[in-house]
C-alpha positions as a printed Julia matrix, in Angstrom:
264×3 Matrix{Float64}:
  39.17   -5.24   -7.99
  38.01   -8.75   -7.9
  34.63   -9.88   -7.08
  34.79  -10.74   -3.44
  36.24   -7.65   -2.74
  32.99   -5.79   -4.0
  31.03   -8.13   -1.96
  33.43   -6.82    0.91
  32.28   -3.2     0.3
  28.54   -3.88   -0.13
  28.66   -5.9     3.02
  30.73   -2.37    4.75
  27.62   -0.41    2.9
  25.14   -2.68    4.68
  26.82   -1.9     8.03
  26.81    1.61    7.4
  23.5     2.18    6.6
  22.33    0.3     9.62
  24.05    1.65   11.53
  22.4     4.91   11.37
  19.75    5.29   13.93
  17.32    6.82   11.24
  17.22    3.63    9.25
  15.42    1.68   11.52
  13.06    4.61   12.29
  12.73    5.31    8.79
  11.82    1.57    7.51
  10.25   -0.08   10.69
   8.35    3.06   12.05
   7.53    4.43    8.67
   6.63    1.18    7.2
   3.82    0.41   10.67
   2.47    3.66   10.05
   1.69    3.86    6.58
   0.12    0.04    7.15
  -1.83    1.45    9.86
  -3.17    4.36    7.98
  -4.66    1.89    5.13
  -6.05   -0.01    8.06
  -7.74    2.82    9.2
  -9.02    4.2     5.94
 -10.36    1.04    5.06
 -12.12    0.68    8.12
 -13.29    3.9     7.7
 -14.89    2.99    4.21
 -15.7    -0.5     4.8
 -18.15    1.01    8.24
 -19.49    3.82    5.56
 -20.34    1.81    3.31
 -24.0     1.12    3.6
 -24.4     5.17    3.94
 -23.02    5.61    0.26
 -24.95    6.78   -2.13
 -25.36    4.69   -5.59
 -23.28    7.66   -7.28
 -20.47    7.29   -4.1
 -20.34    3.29   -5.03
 -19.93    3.41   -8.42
 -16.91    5.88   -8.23
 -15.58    3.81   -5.27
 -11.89    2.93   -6.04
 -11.04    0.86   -3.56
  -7.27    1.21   -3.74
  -6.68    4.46   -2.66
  -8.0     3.43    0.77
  -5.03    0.76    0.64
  -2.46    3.54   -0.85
  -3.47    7.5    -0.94
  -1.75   10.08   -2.06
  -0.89   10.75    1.87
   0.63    7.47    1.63
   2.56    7.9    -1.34
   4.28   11.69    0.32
   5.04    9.89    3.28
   7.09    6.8     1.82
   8.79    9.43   -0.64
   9.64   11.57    2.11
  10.94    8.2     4.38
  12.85    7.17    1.64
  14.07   10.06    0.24
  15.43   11.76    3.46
  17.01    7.81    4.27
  19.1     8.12    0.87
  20.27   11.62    1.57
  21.4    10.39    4.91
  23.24    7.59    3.94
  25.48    9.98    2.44
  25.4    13.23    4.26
  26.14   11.42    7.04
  29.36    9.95    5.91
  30.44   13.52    5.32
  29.48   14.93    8.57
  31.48   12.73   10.03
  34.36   11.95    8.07
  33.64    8.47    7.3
  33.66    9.17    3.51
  37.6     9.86    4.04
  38.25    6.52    5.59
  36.35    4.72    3.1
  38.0     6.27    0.53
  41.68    5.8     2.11
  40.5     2.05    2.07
  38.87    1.99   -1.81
  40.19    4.42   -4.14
  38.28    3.31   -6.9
  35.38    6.23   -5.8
  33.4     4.63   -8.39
  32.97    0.99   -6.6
  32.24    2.78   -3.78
  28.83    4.93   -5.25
  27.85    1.51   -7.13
  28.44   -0.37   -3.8
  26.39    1.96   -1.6
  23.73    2.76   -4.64
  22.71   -0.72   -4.83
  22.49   -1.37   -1.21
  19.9     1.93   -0.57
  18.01    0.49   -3.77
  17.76   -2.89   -2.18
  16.88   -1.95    1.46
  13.93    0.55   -0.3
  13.07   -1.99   -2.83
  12.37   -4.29   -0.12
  10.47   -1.8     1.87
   8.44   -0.73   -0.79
   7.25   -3.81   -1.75
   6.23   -4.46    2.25
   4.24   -1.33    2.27
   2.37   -1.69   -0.99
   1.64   -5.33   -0.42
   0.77   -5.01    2.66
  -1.38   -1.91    2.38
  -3.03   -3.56   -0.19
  -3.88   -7.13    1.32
  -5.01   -5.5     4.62
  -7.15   -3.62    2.7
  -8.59   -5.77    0.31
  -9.2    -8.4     3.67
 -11.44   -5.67    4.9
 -13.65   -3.89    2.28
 -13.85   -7.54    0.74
 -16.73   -7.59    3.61
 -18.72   -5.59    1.49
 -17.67   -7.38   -2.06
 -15.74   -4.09   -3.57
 -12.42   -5.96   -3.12
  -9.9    -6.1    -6.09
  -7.0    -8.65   -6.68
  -3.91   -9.09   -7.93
  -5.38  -10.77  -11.1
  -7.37   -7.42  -11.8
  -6.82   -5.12  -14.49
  -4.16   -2.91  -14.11
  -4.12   -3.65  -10.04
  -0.33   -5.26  -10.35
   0.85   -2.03  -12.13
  -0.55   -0.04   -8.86
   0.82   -2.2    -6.45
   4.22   -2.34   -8.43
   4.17    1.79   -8.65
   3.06    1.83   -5.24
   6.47   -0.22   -4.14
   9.53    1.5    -6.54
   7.77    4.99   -5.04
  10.78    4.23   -2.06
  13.86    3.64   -4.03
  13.21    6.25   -6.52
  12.67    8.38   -4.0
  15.85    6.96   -1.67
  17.76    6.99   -5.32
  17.07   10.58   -5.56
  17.54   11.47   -2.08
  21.42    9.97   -2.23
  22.21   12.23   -5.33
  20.5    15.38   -3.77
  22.82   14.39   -0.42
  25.58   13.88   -2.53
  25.45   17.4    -4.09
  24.35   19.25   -0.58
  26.66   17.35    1.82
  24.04   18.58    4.54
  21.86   17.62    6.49
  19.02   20.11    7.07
  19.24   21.35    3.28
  19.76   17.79    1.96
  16.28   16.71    3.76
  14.32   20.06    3.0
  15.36   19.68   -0.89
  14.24   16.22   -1.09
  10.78   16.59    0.75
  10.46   19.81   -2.05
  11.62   18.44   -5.17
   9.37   14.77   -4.33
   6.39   15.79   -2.96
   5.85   19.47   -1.51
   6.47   21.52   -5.53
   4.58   18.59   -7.39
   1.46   18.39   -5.3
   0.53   21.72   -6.85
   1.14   20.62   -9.87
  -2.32   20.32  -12.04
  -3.32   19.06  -15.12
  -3.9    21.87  -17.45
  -4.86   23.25  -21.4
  -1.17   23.83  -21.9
  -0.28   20.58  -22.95
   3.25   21.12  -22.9
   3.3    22.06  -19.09
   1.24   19.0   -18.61
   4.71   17.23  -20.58
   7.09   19.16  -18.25
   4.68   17.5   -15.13
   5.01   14.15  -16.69
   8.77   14.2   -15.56
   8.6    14.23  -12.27
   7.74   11.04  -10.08
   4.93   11.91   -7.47
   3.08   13.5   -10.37
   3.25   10.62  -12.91
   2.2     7.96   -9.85
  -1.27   10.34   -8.83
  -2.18   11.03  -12.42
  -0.86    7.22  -14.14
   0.59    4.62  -12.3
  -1.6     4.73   -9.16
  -4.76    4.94  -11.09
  -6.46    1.62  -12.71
  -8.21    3.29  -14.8
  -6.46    5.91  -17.12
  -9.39    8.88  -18.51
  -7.72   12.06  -19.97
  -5.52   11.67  -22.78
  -3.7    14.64  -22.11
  -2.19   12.99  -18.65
   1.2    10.61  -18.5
   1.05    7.74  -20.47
   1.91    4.23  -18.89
   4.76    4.16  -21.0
   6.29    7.71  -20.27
   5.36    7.19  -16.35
   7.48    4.67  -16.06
   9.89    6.42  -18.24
  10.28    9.29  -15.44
  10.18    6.3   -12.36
  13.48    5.16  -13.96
  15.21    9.42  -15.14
  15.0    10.19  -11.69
  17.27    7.33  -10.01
  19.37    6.73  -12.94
  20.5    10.72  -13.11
  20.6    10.55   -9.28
  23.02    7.83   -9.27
  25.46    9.79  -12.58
  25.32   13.05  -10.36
  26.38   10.54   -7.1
  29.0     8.93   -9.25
  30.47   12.44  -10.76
  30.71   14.23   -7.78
  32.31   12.14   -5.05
  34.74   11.2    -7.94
  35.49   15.2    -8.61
  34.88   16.87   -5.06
  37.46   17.04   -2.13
  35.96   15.02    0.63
């Protein structure tokens, strides 16, 4: 298959996913509301402020009112249920069998429509985190607890904050793959991302607290989303981004492997 050709079927991925009414929802709706929440948190601390106590300032963090762990569920959820519709979809309505007809190399296909959703999230992500953060920082820099860029360990937040969406979308597209449903395809994904992990808790049992280090939300609330790391026993830097990249890259092998052995 020569190269234009695969442009040819990332452009038909492009279409596709647009064309889905949840897209837009998804990213434009999704994307507004998570700004607006940092707006409003930030307001929130920024009027507050002069109430705090000395204790309350010191332990101020002033990113998590630019990117909570509210935040976080709700852009893994967005993104997640977007990538297991991309796909579901496709089956539901017999698309998948036309597209295949057309492209019988399955495997340009998954590739095609894998690095489209990563894209499209990519890009979101990085909207939401940067602009979560700069609204933010505009506001409680008022009251001089502002942080930028230039900080230490700020860019690794911000960065986390943005690949949350196509890991999530990543991992949403191999759970749709393996479901072909809707319902169960968007119930798994809000489970396995967000809903089992948030009970996960650091513990004495440090290889539990290794098992916890796999999985994505838990990493970003206990690593990556921190700028300052405290308890050796939590995720290192190293093995959180480890697990951002597991969970995409099997996503995307499971993807591959079963539209290439399963009937459409």
């Amino acid at each position: 298959m020569t190269h234009g050709r695969f442009r040819d079927l990332l452009a038909a991925e492009w279409i596709k996913l647009w064309s889905l009414r949840s897209t837009s929802w998804l990213v434009g709706l999704g994307t507004l509301a998570i700004v607006a929440f940092a707006l409003q948190n930030s307001l929130d601390a920024y009027n507050g402020w002069p109430g705090f106590t000395a204790m309350e300032k010191a332990r101020f963090n002033p990113l998590t009112e630019a990117f909570s762990g509210l935040s976080a569920s709700m852009l893994m959820i967005g993104a997640g249920s977007l990538g297991a519709l991309t796909i579901v979809g496709e089956y539901a309505t017999g698309l998948i069998r036309t597209t295949l007809v057309a492209v019988p190399a399955r495997h340009r296909v998954v590739t095609a429509k894998l690095t489209v959703v990563a894209t499209v999230t990519l890009v979101t992500g990085t909207v939401v985190s940067l602009g979560t953060f700069g609204v933010s920082q505009a506001i409680l820099s008022g009251h001089g607890v502002a942080v930028s860029l230039c900080d230490p360990a700020v860019l690794r937040v911000v960065a986390a904050n943005a690949l949350l969406a196509p890991v999530s979308a990543l991992t949403g597209l191999g759970i749709g793959a393996l479901l072909r449903h809707t319902a169960a395809a968007v119930v798994t994904v809000c489970a396995a991302l967000v809903i089992v992990p948030t009970f996960f808790q650091p513990n004495v049992h440090q290889w539990l607290n290794d098992l916890y280090a796999l999985v994505p939300f838990y990493v970003w609330r206990t690593c990556l989303g921190l700028p300052q790391l405290r308890d050796p026993a939590l995720p290192t830097v190293a093995g959180s981004w480890a697990a951002f990249a597991l969970w995409p890259l099997a996503a995307a092998v499971v993807t591959l492997i079963v539209v290439r052995r399963r009937d459409v």
